[in-house]
BAPA-838084 format. One record per atom (N, C-alpha, C): residue in one letter; atom name; y negated, z negated, x. Coordinates in pm, whole numbers, plus 50000, padded with zeros to 5 digits. Layout:
- A,CA,Y,Z,X;
...
This chain:
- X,N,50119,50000,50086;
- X,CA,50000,50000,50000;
- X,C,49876,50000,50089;
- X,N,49750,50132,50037;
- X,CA,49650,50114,50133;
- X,C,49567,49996,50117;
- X,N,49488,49931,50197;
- X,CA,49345,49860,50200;
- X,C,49325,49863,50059;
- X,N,49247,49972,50039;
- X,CA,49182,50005,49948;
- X,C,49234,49996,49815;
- X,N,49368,50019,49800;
- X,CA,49442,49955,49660;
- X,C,49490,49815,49662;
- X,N,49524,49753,49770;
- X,CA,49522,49571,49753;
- X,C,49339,49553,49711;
- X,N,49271,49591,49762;
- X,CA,49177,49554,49678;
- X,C,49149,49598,49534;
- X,N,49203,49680,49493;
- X,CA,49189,49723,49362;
- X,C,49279,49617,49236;
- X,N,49395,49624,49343;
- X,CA,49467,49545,49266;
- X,C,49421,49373,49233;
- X,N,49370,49329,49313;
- X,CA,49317,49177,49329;
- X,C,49182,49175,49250;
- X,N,49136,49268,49277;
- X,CA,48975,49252,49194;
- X,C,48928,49200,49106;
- X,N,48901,49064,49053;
- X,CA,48846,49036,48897;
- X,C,48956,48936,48882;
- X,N,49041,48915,48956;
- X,CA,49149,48813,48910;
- X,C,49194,48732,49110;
- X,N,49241,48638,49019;
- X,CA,49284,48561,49131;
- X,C,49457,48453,49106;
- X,N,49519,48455,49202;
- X,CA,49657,48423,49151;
- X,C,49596,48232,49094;
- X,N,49743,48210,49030;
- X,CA,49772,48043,48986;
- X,C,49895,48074,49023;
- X,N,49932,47892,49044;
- X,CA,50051,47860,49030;
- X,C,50180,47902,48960;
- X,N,50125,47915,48816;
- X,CA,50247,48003,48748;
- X,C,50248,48124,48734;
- X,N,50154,48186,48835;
- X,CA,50156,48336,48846;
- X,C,50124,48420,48764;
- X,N,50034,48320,48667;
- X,CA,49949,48453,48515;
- X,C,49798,48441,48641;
- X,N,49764,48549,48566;
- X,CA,49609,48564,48689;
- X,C,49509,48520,48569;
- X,N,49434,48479,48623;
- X,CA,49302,48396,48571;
- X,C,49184,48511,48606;
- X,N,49110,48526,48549;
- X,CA,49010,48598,48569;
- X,C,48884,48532,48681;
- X,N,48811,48606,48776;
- X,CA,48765,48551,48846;
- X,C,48614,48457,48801;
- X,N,48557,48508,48675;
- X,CA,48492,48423,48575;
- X,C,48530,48264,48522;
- X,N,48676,48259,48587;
- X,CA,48680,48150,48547;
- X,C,48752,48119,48366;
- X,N,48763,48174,48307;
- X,CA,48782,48240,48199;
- X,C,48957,48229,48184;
- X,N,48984,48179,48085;
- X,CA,49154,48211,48041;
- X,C,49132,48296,48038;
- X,N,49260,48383,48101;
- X,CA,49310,48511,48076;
- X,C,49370,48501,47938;
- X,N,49365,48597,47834;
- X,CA,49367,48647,47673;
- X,C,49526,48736,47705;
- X,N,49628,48696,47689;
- X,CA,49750,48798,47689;
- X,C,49788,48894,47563;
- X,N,49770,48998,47551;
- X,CA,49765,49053,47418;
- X,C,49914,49177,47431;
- X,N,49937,49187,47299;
- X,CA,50073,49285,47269;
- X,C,49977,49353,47172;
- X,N,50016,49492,47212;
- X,CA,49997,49622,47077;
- X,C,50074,49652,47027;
- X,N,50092,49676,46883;
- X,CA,50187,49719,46794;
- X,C,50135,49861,46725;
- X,N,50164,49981,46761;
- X,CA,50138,50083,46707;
- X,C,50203,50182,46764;
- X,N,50197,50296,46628;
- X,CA,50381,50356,46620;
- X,C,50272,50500,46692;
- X,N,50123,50491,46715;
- X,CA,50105,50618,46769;
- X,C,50042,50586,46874;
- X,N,50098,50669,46972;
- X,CA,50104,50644,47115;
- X,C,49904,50689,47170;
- X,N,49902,50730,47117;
- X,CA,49726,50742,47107;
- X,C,49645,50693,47152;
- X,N,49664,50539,47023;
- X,CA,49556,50465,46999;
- X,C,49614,50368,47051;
- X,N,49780,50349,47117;
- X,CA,49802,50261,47179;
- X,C,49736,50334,47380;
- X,N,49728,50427,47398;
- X,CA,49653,50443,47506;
- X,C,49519,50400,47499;
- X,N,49433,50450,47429;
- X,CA,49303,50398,47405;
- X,C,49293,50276,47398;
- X,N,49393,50167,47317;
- X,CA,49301,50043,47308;
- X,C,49379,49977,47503;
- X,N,49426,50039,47539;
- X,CA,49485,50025,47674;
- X,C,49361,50029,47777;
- X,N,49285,50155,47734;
- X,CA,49207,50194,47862;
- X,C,49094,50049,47813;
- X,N,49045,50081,47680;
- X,CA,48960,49941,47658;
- X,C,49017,49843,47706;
- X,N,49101,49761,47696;
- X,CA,49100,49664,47762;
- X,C,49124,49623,47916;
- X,N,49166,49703,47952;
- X,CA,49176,49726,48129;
- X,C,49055,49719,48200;
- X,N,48956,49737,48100;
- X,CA,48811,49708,48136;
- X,C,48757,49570,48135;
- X,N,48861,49521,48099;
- X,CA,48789,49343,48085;
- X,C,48868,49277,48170;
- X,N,48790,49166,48231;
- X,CA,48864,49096,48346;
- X,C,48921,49005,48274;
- X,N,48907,48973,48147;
- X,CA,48985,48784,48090;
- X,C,49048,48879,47984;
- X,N,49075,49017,47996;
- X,CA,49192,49053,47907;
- X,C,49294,49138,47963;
- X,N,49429,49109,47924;
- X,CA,49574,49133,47980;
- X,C,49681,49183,47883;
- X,N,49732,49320,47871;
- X,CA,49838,49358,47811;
- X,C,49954,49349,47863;
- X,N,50039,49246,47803;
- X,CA,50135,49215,47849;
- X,C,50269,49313,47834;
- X,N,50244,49346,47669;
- X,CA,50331,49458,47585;
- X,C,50254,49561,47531;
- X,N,50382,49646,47520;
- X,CA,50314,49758,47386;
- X,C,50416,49835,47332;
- X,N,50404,49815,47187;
- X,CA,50547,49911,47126;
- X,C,50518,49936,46976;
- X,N,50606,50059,46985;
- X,CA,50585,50148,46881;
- X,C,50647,50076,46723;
- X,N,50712,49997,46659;
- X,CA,50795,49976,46563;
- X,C,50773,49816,46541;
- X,N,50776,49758,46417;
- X,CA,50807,49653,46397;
- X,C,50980,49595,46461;
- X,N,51018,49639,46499;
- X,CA,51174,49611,46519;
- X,C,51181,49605,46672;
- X,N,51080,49673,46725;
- X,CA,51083,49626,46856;
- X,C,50962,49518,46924;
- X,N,50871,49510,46808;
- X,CA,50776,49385,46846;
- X,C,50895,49287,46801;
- X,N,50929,49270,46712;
- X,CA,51048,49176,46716;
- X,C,51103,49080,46845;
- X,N,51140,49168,46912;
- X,CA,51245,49185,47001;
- X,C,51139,49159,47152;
- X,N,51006,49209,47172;
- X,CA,50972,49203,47231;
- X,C,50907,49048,47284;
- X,N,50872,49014,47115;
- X,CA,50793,48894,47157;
- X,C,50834,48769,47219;
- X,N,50928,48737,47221;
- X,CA,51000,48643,47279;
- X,C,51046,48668,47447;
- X,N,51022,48763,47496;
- X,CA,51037,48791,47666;
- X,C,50882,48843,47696;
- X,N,50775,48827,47576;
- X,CA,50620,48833,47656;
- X,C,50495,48725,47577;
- X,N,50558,48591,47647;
- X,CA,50451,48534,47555;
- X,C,50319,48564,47556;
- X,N,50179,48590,47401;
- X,CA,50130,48625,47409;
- X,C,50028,48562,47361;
- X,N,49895,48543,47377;
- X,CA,49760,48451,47282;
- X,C,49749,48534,47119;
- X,N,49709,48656,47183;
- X,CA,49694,48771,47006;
- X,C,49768,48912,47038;
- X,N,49801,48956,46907;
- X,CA,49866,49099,46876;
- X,C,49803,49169,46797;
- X,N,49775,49295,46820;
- X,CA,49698,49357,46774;
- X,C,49808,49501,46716;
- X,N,49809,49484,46585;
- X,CA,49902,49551,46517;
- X,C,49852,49644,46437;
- X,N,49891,49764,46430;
- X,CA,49838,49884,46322;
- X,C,49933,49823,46156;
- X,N,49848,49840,46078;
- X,CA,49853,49816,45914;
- X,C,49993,49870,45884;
- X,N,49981,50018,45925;
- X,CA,50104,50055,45852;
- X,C,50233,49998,45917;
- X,N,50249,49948,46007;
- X,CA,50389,49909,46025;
- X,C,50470,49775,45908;
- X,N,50308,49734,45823;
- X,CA,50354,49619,45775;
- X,C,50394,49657,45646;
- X,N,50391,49857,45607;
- X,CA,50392,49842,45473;
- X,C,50548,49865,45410;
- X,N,50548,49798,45282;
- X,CA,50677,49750,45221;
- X,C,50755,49643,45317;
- X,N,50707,49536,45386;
- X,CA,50772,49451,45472;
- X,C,50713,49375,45444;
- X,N,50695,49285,45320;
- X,CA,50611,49158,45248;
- X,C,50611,49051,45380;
- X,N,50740,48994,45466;
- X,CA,50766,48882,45529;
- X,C,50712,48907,45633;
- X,N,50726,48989,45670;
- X,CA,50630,49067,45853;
- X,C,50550,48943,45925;
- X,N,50466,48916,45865;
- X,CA,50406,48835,45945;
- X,C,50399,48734,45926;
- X,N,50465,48660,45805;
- X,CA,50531,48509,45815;
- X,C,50660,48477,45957;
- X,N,50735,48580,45953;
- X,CA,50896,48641,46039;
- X,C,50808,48613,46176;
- X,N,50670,48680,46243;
- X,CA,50619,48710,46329;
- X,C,50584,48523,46399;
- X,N,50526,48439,46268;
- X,CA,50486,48341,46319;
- X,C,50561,48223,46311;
- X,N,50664,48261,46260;
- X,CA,50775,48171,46249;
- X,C,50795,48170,46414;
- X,N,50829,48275,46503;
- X,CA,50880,48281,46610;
- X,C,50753,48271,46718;
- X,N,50687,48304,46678;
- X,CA,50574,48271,46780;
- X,C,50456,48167,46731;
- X,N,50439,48073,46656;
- X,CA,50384,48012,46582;
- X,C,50220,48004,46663;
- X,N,50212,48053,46771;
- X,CA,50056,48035,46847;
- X,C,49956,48146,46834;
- X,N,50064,48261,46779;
- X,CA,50037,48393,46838;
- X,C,49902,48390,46732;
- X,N,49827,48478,46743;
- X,CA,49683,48511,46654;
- X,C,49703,48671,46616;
- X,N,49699,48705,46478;
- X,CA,49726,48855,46465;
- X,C,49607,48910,46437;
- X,N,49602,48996,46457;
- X,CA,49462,49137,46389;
- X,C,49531,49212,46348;
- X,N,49502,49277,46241;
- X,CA,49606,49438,46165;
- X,C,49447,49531,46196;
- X,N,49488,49614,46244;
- X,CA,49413,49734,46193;
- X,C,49475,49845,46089;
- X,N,49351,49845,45980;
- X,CA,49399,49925,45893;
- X,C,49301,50009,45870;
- X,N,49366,50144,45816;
- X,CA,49328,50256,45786;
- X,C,49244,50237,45657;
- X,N,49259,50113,45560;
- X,CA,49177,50152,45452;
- X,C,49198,50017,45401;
- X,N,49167,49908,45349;
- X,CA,49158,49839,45261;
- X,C,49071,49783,45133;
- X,N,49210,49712,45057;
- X,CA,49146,49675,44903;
- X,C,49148,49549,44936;
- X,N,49118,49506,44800;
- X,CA,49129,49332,44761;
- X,C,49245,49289,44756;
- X,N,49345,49292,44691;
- X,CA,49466,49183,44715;
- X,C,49570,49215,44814;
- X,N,49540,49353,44920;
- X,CA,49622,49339,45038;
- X,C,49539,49264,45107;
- X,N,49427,49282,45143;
- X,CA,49335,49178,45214;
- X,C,49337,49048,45207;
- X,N,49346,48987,45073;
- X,CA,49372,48862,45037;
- X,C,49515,48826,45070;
- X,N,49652,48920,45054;
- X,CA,49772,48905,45082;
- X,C,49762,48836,45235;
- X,N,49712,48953,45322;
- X,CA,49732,48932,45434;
- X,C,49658,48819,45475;
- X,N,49539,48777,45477;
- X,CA,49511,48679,45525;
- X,C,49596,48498,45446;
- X,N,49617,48525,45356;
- X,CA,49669,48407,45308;
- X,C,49803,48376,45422;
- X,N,49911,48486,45433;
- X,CA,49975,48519,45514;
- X,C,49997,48460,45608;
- X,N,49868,48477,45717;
- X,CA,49840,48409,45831;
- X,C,49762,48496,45954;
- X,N,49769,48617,45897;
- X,CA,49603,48693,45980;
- X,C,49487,48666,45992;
- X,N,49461,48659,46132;
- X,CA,49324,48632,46182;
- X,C,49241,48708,46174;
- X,N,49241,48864,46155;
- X,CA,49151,48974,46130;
- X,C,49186,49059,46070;
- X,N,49112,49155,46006;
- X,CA,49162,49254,45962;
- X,C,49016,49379,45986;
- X,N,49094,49435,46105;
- X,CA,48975,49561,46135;
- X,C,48982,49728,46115;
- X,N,48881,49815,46108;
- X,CA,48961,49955,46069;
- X,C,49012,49988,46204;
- X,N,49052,50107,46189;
- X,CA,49133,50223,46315;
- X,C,49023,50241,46395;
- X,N,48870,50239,46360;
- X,CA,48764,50341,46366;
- X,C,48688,50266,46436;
- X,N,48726,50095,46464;
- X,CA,48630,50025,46513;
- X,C,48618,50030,46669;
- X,N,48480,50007,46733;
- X,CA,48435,50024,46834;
- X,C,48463,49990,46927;
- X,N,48466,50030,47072;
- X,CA,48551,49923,47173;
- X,C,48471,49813,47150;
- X,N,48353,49793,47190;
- X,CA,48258,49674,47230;
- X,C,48302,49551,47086;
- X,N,48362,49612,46927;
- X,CA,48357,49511,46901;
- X,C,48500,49501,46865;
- X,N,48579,49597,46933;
- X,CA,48717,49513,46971;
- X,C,48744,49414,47050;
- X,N,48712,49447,47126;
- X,CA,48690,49340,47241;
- X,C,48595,49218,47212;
- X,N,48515,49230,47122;
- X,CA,48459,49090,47083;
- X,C,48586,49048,46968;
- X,N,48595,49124,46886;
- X,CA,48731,49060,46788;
- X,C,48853,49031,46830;
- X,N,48890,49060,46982;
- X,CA,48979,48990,47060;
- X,C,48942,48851,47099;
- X,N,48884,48851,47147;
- X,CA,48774,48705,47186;
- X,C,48719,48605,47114;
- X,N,48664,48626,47031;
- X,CA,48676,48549,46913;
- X,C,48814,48455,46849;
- X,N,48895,48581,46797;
- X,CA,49006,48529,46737;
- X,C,49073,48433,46892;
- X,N,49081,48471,47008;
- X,CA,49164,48396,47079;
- X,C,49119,48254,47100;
- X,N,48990,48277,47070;
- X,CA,48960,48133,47097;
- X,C,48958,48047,46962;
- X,N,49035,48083,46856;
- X,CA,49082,48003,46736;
- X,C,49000,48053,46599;
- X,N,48848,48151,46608;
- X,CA,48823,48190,46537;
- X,C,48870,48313,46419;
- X,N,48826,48294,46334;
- X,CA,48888,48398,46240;
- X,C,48787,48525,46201;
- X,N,48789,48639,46229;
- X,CA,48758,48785,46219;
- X,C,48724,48776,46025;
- X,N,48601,48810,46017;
- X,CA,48636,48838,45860;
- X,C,48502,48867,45801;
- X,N,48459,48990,45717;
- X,CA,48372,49037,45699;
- X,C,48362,48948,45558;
- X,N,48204,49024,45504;
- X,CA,48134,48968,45389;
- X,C,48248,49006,45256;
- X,N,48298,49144,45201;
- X,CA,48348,49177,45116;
- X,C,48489,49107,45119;
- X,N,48546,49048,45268;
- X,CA,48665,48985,45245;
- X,C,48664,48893,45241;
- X,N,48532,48816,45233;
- X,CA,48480,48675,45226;
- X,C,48511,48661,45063;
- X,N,48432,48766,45033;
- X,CA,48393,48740,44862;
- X,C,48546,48714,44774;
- X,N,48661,48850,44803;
- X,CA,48755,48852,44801;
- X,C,48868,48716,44807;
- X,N,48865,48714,44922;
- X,CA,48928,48582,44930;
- X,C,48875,48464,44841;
- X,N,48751,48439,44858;
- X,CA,48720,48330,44795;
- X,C,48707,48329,44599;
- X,N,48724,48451,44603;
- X,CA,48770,48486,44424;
- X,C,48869,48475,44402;
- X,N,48960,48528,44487;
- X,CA,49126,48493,44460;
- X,C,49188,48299,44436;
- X,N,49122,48297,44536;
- X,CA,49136,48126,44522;
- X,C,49122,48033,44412;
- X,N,48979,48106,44373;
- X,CA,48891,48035,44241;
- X,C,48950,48063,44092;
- X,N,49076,48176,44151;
- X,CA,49133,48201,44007;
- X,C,49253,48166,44036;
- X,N,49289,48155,44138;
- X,CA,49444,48026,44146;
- X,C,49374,47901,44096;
- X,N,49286,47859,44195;
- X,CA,49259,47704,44063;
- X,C,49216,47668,43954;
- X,N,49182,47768,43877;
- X,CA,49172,47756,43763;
- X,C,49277,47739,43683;
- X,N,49403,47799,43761;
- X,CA,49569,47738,43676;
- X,C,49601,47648,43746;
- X,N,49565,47538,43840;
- X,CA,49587,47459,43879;
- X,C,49580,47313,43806;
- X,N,49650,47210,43834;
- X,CA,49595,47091,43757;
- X,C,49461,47063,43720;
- X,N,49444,47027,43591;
- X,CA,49312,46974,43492;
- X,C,49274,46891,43550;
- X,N,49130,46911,43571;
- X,CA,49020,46783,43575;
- X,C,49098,46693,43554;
- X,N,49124,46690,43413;
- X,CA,49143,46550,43330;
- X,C,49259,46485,43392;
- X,N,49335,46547,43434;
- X,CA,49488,46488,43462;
- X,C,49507,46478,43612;
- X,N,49379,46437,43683;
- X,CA,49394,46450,43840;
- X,C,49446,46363,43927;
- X,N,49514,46369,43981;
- X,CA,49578,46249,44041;
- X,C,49501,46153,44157;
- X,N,49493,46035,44081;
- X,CA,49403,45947,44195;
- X,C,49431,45960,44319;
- X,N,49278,45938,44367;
- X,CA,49310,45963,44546;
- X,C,49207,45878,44585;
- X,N,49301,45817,44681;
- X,CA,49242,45688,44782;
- X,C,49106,45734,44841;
- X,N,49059,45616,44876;
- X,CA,48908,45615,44931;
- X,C,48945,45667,45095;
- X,N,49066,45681,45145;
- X,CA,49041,45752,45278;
- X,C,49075,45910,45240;
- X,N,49165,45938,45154;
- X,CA,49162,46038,45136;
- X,C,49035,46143,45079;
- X,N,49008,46073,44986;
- X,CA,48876,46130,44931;
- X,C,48738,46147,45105;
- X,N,48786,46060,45205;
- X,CA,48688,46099,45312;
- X,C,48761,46187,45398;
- X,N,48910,46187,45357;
- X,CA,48921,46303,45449;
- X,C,48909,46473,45369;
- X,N,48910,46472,45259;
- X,CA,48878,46611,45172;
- X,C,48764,46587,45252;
- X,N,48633,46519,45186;
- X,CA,48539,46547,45271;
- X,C,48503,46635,45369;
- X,N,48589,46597,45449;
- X,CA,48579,46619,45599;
- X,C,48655,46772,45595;
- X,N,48752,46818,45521;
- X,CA,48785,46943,45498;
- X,C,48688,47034,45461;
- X,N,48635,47000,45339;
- X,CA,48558,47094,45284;
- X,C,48423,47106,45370;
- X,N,48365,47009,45423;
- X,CA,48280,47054,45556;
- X,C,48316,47137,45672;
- X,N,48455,47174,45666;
- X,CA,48511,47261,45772;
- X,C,48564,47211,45903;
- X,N,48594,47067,45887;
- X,CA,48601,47017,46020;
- X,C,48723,47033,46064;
- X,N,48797,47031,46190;
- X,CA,48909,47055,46245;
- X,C,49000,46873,46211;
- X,N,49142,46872,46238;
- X,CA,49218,46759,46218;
- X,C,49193,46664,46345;
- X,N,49152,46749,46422;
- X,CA,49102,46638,46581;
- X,C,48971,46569,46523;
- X,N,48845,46631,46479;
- X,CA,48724,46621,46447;
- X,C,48739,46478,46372;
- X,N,48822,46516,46245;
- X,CA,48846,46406,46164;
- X,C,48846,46279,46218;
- X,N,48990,46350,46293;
- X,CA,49040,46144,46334;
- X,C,48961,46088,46424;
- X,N,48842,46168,46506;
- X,CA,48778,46074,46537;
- X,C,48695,46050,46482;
- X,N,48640,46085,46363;
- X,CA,48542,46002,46275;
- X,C,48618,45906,46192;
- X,N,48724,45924,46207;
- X,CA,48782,45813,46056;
- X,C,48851,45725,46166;
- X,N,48812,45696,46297;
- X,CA,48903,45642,46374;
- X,C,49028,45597,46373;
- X,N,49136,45782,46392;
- X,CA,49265,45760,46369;
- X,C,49309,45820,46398;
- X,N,49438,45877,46408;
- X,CA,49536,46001,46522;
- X,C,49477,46103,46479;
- X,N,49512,46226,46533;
- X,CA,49525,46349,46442;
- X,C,49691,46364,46348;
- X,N,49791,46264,46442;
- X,CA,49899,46287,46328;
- X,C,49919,46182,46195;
- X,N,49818,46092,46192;
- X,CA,49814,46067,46082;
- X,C,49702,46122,46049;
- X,N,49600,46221,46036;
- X,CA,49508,46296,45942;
- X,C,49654,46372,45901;
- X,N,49765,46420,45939;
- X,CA,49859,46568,45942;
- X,C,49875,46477,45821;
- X,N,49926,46358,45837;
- X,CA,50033,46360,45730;
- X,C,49951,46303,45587;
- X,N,49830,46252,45615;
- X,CA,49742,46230,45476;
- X,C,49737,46384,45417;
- X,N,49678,46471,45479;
- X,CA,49682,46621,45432;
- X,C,49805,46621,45313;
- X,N,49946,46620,45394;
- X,CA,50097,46640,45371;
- X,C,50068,46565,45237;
- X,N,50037,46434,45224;
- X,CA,50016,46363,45085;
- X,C,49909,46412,44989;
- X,N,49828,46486,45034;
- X,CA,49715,46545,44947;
- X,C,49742,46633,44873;
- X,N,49803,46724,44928;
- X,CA,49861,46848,44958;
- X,C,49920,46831,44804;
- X,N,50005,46746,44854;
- X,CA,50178,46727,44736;
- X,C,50058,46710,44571;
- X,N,49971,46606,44609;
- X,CA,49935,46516,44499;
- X,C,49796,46643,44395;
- X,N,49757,46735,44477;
- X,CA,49713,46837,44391;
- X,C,49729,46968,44387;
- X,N,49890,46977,44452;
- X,CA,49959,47100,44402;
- X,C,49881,47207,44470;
- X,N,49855,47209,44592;
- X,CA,49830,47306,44717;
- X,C,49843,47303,44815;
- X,N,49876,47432,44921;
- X,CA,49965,47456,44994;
- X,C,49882,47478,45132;
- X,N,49790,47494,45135;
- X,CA,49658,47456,45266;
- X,C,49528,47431,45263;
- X,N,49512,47457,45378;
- X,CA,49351,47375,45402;
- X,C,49242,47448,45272;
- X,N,49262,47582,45272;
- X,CA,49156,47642,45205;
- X,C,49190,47675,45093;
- X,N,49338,47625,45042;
- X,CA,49300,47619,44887;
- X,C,49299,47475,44832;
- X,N,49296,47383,44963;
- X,CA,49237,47246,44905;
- X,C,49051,47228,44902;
- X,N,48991,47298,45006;
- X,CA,48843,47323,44988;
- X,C,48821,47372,44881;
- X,N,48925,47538,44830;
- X,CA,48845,47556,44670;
- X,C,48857,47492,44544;
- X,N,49020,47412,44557;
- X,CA,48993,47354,44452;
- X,C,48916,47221,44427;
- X,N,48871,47169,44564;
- X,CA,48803,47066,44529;
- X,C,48663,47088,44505;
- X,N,48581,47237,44555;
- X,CA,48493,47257,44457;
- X,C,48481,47312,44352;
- X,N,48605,47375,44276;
- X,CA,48615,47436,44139;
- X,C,48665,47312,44036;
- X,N,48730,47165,44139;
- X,CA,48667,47106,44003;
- X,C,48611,46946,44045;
- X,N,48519,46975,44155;
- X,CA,48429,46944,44187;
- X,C,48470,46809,44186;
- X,N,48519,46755,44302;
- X,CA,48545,46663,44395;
- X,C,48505,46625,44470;
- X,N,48374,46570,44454;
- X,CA,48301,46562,44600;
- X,C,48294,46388,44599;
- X,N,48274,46348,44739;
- X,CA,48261,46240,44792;
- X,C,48089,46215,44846;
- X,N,48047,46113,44834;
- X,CA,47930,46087,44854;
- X,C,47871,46110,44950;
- X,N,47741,46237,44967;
- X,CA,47694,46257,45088;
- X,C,47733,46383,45110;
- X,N,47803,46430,45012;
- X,CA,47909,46586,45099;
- X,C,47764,46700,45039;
- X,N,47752,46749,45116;
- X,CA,47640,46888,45027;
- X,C,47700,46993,45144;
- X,N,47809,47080,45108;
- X,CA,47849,47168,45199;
- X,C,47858,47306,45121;
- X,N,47802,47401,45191;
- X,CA,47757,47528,45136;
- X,C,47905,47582,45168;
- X,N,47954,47604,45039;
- X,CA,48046,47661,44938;
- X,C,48159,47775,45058;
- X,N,48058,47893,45107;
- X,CA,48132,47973,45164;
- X,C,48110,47941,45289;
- X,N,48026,47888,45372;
- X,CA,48006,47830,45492;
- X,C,48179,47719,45473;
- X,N,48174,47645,45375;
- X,CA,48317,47598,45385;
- X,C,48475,47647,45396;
- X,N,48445,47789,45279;
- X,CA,48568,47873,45275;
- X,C,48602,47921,45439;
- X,N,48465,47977,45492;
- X,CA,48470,48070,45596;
- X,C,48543,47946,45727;
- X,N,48497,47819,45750;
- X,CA,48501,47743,45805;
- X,C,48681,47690,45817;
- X,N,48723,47681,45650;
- X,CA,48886,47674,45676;
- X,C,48974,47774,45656;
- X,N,48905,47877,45671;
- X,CA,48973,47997,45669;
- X,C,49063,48020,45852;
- X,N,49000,47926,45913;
- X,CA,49051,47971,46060;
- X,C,49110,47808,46105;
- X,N,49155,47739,45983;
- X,CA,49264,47621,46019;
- X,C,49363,47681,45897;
- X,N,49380,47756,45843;
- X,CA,49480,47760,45705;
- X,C,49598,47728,45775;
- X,N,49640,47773,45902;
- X,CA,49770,47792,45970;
- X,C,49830,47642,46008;
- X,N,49698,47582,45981;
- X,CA,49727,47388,46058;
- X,C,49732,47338,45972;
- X,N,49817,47198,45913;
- X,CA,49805,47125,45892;
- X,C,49659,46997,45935;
């Protein structure tokens, strides 16, 4: 190997101990897998990211059946998957996070409505972007999502947060609500303000695994299944705890990127 390609090769990164390279910024390196069946746009989003020093393609493959297969010999932070591989495969990306439970997904899709949008994110997708979108804000919607945030425009804001508001409306009655303790009622609180389960327990001075398992009891006692359809139904039938004034979709948007946590 010449000079001139050991330096190419070293450039922008520097070894660790376990031999993933760190970017010379200082910066976690972002390990990402592509899932797309056309070899194309899996070159392109290739050359984009080869351009960033804190981003790393670990994989890339054409088929749901071989991301399968793949993910478990390339652990990865996010996957960035084309839409259509997921269609007529309802479980896809429950199956996906069952086995990788860390992983962060983006679908790019060619076109979306309202209740695949809503499908998918309930799901457990972190973004949902077109085919068409730009490098500069792929690469920010890589970045983002890796660092725990959730990707999500105004119309899938609205979306989502309508879908919700008409699940709780068949949800248990006002009238028939099941009492909830004075810590619980401060930890909704603390949900519907958007706060994380670490955030909590140190304001309520207490683990984060007992915030998990008050949730687990909340959860049971008004008949919902995460963070953000316990925020809507506690403002659709208006549950608030003293002091709470939290702007509505600033809240949705806020537990839209813990739904996956307890």
């Amino acid at each position: 190997m010449t000079t001139e390609a050991k330096q190419k090769t070293v450039e922008g990164s520097v070894p660790v101990a376990n031999g993933v390279a760190e970017s010379s910024s200082s910066k976690p390196m972002i390990r990402i897998i592509m899932a797309d069946s056309q070899a194309i746009y899996r070159v392109g989003m290739r050359k984009v990211f080869a351009a960033e020093i804190d981003i790393q393609v670990v994989a890339q493959v054409d088929s749901l059946a071989n991301l399968q297969t793949s993910i478990p010999h390339h652990p990865a932070d996010v996957l960035v998957m084309e839409g259509n591989l997921l269609a007529g495969k309802a479980n896809a990306i429950p199956d996906i996070l069952r086995h990788a439970p860390e992983l962060k997904i983006i679908v790019q899709a060619t076109s979306t409505d309202e209740a695949h949008t809503v499908e998918l994110y309930r799901r457990g997708v972190r973004g949902i972007i077109p085919r068409s979108i730009s490098p500069d804000l792929l690469v920010k919607c890589v970045r983002k999502i890796a660092a725990g945030e959730t990707w999500i425009d105004n119309q899938s804001v609205t979306w989502v947060i309508e879908a919700y508001r008409t699940q709780a409306s068949a949800l248990t009655s006002p009238k028939n609500q099941p009492r909830l303790s004075p810590k619980e009622l401060a930890i909704i609180n603390c949900i519907t303000q958007g706060k994380r389960n670490k955030e909590i327990a140190y304001q309520l001075g207490t683990s984060e695994q007992v915030i998990k398992n008050y949730l687990r009891k909340i959860y049971d006692k008004l008949g919902v299944s995460d963070r953000l359809e316990l925020a809507l139904y506690c403002l659709h039938h208006q549950i608030h705890t003293k002091g709470l004034e939290a702007d509505p979709r600033a809240s949705i948007e806020a537990s839209l990127g813990e739904t996956a946590k307890l």
